[in-house]
VOGU-3710 file (C-alpha; in Angstrom, 3 decimals, decimal comma):
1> xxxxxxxxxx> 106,655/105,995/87,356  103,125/106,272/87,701  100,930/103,687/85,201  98,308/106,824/83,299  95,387/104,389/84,945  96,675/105,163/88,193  97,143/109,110/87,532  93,582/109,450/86,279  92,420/107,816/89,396  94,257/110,374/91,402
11> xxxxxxxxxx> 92,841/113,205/89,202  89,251/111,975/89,977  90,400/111,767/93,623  91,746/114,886/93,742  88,800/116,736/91,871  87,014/117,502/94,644  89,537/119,537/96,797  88,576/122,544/98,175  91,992/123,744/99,442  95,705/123,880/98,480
21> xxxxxxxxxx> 98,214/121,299/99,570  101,642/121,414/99,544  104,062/117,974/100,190  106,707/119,781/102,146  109,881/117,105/101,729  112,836/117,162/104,012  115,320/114,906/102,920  119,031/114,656/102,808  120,822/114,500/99,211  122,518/111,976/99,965
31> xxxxxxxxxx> 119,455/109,606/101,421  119,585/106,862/99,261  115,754/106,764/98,717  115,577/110,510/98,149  114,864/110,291/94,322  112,622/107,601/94,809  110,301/109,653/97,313  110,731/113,162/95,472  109,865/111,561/92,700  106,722/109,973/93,540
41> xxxxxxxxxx> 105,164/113,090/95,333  106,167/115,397/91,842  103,732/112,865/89,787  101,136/112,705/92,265  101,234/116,632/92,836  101,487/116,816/88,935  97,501/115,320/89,031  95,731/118,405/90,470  96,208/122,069/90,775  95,551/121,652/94,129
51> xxxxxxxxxx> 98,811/119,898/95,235  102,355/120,735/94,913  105,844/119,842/96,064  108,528/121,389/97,862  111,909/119,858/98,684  113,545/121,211/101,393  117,222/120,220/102,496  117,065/117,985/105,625  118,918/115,331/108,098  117,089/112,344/107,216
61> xxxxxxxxxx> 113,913/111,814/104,859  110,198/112,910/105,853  107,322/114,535/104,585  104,219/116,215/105,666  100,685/117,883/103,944  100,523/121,458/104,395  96,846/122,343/103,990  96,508/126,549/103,265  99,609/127,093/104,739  99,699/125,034/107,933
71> xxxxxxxxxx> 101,198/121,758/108,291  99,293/118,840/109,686  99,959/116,844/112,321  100,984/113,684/111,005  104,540/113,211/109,060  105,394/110,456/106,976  109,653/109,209/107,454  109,117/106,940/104,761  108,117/106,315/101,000  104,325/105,591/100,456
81> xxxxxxxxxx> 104,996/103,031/97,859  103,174/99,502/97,484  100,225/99,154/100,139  101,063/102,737/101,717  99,963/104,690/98,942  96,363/105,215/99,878  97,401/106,203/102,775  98,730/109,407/101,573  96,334/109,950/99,013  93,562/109,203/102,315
91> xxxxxxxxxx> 96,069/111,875/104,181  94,935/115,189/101,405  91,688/113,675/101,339  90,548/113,884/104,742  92,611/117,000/105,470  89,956/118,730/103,339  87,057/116,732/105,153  86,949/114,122/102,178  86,910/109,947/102,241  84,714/107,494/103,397
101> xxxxxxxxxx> 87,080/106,478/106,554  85,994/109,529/108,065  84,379/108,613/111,728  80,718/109,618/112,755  80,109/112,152/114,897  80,481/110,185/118,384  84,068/108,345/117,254  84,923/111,576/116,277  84,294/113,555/119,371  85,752/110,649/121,556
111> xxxxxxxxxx> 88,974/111,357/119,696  88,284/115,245/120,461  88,001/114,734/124,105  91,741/112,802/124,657  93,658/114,372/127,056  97,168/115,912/127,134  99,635/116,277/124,328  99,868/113,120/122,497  102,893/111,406/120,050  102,300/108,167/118,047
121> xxxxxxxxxx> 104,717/106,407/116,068  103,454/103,629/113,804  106,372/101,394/112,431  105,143/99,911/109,231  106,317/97,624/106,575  105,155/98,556/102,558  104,429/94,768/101,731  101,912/95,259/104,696  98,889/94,906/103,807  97,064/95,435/107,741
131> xxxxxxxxxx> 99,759/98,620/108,423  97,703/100,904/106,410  94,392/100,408/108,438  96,256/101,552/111,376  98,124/104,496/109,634  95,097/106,013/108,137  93,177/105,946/111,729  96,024/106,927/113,343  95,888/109,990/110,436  92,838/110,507/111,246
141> xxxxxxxxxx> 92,963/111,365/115,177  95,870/113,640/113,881  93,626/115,689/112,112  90,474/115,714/114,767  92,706/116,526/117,690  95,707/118,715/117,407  97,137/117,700/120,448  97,836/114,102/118,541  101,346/114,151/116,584  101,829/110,750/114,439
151> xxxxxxxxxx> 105,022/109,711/112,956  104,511/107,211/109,903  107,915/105,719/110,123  109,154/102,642/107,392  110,992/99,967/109,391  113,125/99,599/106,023  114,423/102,635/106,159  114,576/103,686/109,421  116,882/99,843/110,333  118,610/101,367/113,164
161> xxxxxxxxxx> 115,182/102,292/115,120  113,596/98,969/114,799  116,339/97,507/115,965  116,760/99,003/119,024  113,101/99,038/120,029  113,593/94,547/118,986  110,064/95,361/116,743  109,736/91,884/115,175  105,989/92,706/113,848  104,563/95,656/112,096
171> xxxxxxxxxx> 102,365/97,598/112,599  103,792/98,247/115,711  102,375/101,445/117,441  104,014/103,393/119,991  102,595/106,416/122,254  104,692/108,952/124,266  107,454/106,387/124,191  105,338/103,428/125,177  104,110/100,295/123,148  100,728/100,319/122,561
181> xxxxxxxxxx> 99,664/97,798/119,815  100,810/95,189/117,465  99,567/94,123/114,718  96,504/94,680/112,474  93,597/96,868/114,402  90,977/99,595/113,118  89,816/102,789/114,414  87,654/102,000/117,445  90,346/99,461/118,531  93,388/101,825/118,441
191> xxxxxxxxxx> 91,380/104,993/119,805  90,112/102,981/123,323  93,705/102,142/124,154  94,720/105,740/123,457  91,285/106,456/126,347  92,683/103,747/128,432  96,418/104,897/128,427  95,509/108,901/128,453  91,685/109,199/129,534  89,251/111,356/128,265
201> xxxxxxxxxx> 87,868/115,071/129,236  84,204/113,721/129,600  82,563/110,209/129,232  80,713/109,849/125,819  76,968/110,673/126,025  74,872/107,645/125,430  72,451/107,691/122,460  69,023/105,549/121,724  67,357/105,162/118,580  64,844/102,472/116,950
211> xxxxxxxxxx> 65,300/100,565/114,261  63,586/97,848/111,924  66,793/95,788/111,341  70,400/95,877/113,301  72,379/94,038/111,817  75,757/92,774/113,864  78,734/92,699/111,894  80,097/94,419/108,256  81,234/91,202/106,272  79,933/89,804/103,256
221> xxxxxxxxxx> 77,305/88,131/105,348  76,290/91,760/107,239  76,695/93,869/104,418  74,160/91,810/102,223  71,544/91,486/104,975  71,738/95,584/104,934  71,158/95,758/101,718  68,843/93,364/100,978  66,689/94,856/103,993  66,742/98,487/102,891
231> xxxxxxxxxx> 65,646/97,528/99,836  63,158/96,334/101,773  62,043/99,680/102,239  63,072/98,913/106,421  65,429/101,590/108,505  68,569/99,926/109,054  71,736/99,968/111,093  74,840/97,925/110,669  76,833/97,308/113,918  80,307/96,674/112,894
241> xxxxxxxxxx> 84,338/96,545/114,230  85,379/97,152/110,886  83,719/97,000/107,460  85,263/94,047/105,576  85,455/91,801/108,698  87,710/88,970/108,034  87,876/89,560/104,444  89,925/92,256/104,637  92,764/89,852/105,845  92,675/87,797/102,364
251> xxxxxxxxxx> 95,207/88,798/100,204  93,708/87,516/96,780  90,501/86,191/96,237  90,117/83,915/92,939  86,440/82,049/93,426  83,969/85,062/94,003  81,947/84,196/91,456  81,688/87,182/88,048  85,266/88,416/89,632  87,909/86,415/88,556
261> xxxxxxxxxx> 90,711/88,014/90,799  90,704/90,697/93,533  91,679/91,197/96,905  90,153/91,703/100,290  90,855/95,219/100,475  89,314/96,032/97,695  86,684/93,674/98,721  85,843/95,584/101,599  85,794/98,940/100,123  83,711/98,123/97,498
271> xxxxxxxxxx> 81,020/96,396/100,070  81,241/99,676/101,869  80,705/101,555/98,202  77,596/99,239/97,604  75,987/99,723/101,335  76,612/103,372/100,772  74,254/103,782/98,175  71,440/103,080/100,180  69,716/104,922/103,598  71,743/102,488/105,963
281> xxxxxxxxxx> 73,376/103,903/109,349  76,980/102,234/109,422  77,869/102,320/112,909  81,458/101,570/112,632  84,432/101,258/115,086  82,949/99,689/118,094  81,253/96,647/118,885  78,352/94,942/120,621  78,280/94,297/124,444  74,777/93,192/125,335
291> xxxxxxxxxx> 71,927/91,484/123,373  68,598/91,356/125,943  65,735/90,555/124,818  62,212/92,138/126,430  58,959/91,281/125,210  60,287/90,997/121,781  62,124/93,919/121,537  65,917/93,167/121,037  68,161/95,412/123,164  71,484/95,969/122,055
301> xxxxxxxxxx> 74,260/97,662/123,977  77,202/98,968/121,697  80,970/99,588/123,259  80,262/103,515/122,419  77,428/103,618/125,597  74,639/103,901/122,381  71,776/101,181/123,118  69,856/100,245/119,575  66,084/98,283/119,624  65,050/96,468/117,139
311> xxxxxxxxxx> 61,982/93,449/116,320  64,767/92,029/114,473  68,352/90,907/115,157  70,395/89,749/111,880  73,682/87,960/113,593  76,702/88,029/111,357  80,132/88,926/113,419  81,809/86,180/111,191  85,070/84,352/112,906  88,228/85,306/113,571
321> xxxxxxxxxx> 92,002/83,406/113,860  92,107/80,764/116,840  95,113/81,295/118,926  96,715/77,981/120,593  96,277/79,283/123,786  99,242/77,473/125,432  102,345/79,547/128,021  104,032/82,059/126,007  101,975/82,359/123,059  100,338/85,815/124,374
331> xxxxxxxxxx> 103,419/87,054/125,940  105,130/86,896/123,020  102,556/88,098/120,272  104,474/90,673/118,166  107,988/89,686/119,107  108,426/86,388/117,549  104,613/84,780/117,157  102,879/86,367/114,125  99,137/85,670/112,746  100,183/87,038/109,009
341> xxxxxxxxxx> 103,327/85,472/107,151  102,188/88,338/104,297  102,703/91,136/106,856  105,566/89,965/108,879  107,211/87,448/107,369  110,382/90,019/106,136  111,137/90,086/109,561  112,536/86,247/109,470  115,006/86,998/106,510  118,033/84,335/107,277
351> xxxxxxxxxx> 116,005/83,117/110,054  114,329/79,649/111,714  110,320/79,891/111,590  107,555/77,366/112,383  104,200/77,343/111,368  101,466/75,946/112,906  98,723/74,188/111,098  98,315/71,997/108,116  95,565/73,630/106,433  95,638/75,798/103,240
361> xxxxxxxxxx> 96,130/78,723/105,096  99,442/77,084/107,326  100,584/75,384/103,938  100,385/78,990/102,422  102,245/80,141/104,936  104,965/77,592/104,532  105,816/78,344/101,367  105,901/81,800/101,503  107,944/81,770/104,113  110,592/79,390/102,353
371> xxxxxxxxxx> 111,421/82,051/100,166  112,235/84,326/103,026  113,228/81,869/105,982  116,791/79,805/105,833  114,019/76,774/107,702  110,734/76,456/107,886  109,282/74,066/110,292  105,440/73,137/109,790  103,752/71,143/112,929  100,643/69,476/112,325
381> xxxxxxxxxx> 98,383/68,633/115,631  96,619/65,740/113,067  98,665/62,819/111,611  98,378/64,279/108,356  98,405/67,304/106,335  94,517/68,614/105,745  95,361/71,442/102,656  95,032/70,589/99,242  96,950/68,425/97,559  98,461/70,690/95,321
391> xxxxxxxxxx> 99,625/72,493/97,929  100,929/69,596/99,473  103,291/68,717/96,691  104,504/72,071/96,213  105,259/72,143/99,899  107,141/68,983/99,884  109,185/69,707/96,960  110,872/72,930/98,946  114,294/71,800/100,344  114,201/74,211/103,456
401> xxxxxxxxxx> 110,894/72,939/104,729  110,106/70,224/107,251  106,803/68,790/107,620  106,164/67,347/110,965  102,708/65,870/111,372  100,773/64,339/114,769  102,811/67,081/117,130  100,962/69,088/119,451  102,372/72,618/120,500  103,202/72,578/124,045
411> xxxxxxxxxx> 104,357/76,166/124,843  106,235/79,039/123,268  109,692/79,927/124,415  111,271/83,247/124,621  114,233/84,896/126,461  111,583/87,868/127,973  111,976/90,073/124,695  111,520/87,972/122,196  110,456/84,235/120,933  113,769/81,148/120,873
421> xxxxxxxxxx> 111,523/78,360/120,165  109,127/76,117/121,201  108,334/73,335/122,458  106,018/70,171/121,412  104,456/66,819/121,922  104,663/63,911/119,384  101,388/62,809/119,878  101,769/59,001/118,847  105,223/58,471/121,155  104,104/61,079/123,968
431> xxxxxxxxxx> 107,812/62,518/123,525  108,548/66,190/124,008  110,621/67,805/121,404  112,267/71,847/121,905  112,464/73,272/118,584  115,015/76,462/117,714  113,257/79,046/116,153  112,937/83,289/115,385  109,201/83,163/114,602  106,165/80,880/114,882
441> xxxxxxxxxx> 103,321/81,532/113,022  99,578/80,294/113,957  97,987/78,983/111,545  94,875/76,838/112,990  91,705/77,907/111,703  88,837/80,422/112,462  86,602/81,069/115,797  82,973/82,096/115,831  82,885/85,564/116,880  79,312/84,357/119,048
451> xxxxxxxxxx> 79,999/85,091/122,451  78,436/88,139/123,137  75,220/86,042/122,200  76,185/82,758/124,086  73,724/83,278/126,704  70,849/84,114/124,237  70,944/81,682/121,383  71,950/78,194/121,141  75,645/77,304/120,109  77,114/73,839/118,302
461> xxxxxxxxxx> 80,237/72,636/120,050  82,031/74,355/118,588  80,757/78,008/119,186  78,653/78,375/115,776  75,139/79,363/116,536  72,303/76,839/115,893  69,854/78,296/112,190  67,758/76,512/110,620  67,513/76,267/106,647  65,787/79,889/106,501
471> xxxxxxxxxx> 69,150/81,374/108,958  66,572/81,715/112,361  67,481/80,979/115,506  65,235/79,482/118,399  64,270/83,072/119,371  61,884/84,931/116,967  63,221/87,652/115,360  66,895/86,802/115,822  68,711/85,489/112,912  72,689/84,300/112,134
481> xxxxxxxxxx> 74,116/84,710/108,779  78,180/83,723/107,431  81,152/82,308/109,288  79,200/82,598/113,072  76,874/80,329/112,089  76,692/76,649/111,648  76,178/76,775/107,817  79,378/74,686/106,409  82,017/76,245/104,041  83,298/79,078/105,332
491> xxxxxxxxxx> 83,194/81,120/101,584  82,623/84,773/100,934  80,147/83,634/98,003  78,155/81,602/100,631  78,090/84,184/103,877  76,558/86,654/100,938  73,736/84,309/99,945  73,043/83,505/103,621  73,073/87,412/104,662  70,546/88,105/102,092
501> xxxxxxxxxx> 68,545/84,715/102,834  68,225/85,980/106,615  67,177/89,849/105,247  64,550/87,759/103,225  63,299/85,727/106,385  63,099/88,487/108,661  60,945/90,634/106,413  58,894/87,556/106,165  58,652/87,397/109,428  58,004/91,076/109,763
511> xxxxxx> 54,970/90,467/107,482  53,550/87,549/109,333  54,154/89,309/112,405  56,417/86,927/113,854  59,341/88,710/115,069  58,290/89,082/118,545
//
């Protein structure tokens, strides 16, 4: 049952729609999760006259929208419970041309010019929390382009299919037959391999337009610059992947100071809600390909063909997971060596997993996974753990686990389909050890996303870029803010102080008449 909180967030939700919907349900009688679905689309159609159910006899269990009579592209074969469920509010939502995931004009014409007839299937797991990025995209190329059919399929249910396809990581995406992605992605990420695997009718027009402020990236860091700079009175543009950035890959966040508990979902959305309220251009779903700089301007090439000028440059593309770059690791990405133990740990139910990395985030890991996993195997590249002690203890005091510290990860073993171990290097006896495993999880930290500006603005060794204490770089009118920067503690509370501190300095600058 629905909590009443919940319903009267769906009746807000659902107060704006234009049109009627209808949940069309096929589903046999006998489908074990039958009452469970039919169930939950009566109370959700019970929030608006606008939305209604009708349960059809069928083979199996699915659903789709019917907007005014005609059925939309995109069919759900599973039961939008737990992180799912804004997806199919999202699905009546943008059906009617509602929702704040819905692309700008030149993402959504891209999607508009795909060629040929084209079926997705996105296998998904409800304790998930990257799948529903990728449905609701996928959802929303459904209902641009009719040509695109998407299947929203729940590996749970559907057993049988995920094993035969060997889909060890969710969300796995398949078009026309053929894998196309695994794991967590966005919009502009899923729709170029969709160009790439079925081309395009024409090439996207290019676009130029001036701006006070760009500002690279839509994290904490990014999103405050914007804001603090059109407060400023300046015209702004935020250049971004995804709004959120890395945040939106934290489960629960406990230390953002004034919010004792949230996650990084809601995070994200509600940096989007804030930005939103003010005159900002949110260039979403692609990302930047060339920073030049001519006679002060700053020339910035975006992925989409637009090119953006600006006096000032506010960097803040934030980091993203390291991989261990060693044979096997890449082959075998989304069949047996994972990035998210949330996401795709169920997977490893009754089976051997390593983790890589003694951090917080690799001790988290661990004991997750121990609940899950018959062993868990951390390996440590350091002679000792580096997470906090707490952690530590509660790590040590799980029976399944083994802690193996000083080993460094040689390569990743697989039979051609799927991982069988790997194989590392204690460090202080130079021995080589092959370990049996299912899964290995990375673990090891975060990467500067800086190289598109490697060439332009000094880096530390470590790929952060060089600020000083007011977040400039050596070039005038270019600034870093957040995780890309050399600023330490890597903290959602700090990247937001920094963003605005570089807004600040850059309007100073714009002032003085020092950005050039």
């Amino acid at each position: 049952m629905l909590e009443q909180g919940l319903k009267d967030q769906i009746r807000s939700l659902f107060g704006n729609l234009k049109s009627d919907f209808v949940f069309r349900v096929e589903v046999s009688p006998s489908h074990p999760s039958r009452n469970e679905l039919v169930d939950l689309l009566e109370e959700v159609a019970f929030c608006s006259d606008k939305t209604k159910c009708d349960i059809l006899p069928g083979d199996d269990l699915k659903f789709t929208v019917v907007k005014n009579g005609i059925p939309s592209s995109f069919v759900f074969r599973a039961v939008p419970n737990g992180h799912e469920f804004s997806s199919l509010l999202l699905a009546v939502l943008n059906l009617d041309g509602l929702g704040k995931n819905l692309p700008d004009a030149m993402i959504e014409q891209r999607i508009k010019n795909l060629k040929g007839e084209i079926h997705l299937k996105s296998y998904i797991s409800l304790t998930c929390t990257n799948c529903p990025d990728v449905v609701q995209a996928l959802n929303v190329m459904a209902i641009l382009n009719a040509a695109i059919k998407h299947e929203i399929i729940d590996g749970g249910i559907h057993q049988s299919e995920v094993e035969k396809l060997n889909i060890q990581a969710v969300p796995s995406v398949y078009l026309n037959g053929e894998l196309l992605h695994v794991g967590r992605s966005n919009l502009g990420e899923l729709l170029s391999k969709i160009e790439a695997a079925v081309g395009s009718v024409q090439e996207s027009s290019s676009a130029e337009v001036d701006y006070d402020v760009v500002i690279a990236g839509g994290g904490p860091a990014g999103v405050s610059a914007a804001i603090y700079s059109a407060r400023k009175g300046l015209k702004v543009a935020v250049v971004a992947d995804r709004m959120g950035g890395q945040v939106t890959e934290t489960v629960g966040i406990e230390n953002l100071i004034s919010v004792p508990q949230t996650t990084g979902n809601v995070l994200a959305a509600n940096l989007k809600e804030h930005l939103l309220a003010y005159p900002v251009d949110i260039l979403e779903n692609r990302k930047i390909t060339e920073v030049v700089v001519e006679n002060g301007e700053k020339i910035i090439k975006t992925s989409l063909g637009e090119t953006l000028k600006t006096p000032a440059l506010i960097i803040a593309t934030g980091a993203s997971w390291r991989k261990l770059n060693v044979p096997g690791e890449s082959q075998y990405i989304g069949a047996g060596v994972a990035f998210c133990a949330h996401c795709d740990g169920p997977f490893y139910k009754g089976k051997k997993v390593a983790v890589i990395g003694g951090g917080n985030s690799g001790l988290e890991a661990a004991i997750d996974l121990s609940s899950i996993a018959t062993e868990v195997t951390l390996l440590e590249f350091a002679d000792e753990l580096k997470g906090d002690e707490v952690l530590q203890e509660k790590l040590k005091a799980i029976a399944n686990v083994k802690i193996i510290t000083g080993a460094q990860t040689l390569s990743v073993e697989g039979d051609g389909t799927k991982v069988t171990g790997l194989t590392f290097k204690h460090r202080g006896s130079g021995e080589t050890e092959s370990l049996v495993v299912d899964g290995i999880f990375v673990q090891i930290g975060l990467k500067a996303n800086s190289d598109v500006v490697k060439d332009l603005v000094p880096l530390s060794a470590t790929g952060e870029i060089e600020v000083d204490a007011h977040c400039r770089t050596n070039i005038p009118g270019v600034y870093a803010a957040g995780d890309v920067s050399v600023v330490p503690f890597k903290q959602i509370v700090i990247a937001m102080g920094e963003g605005s501190k570089a807004a600040l300095s850059a309007f100073e600058d714009k002032l003085k008449d020092k950005l050039r």
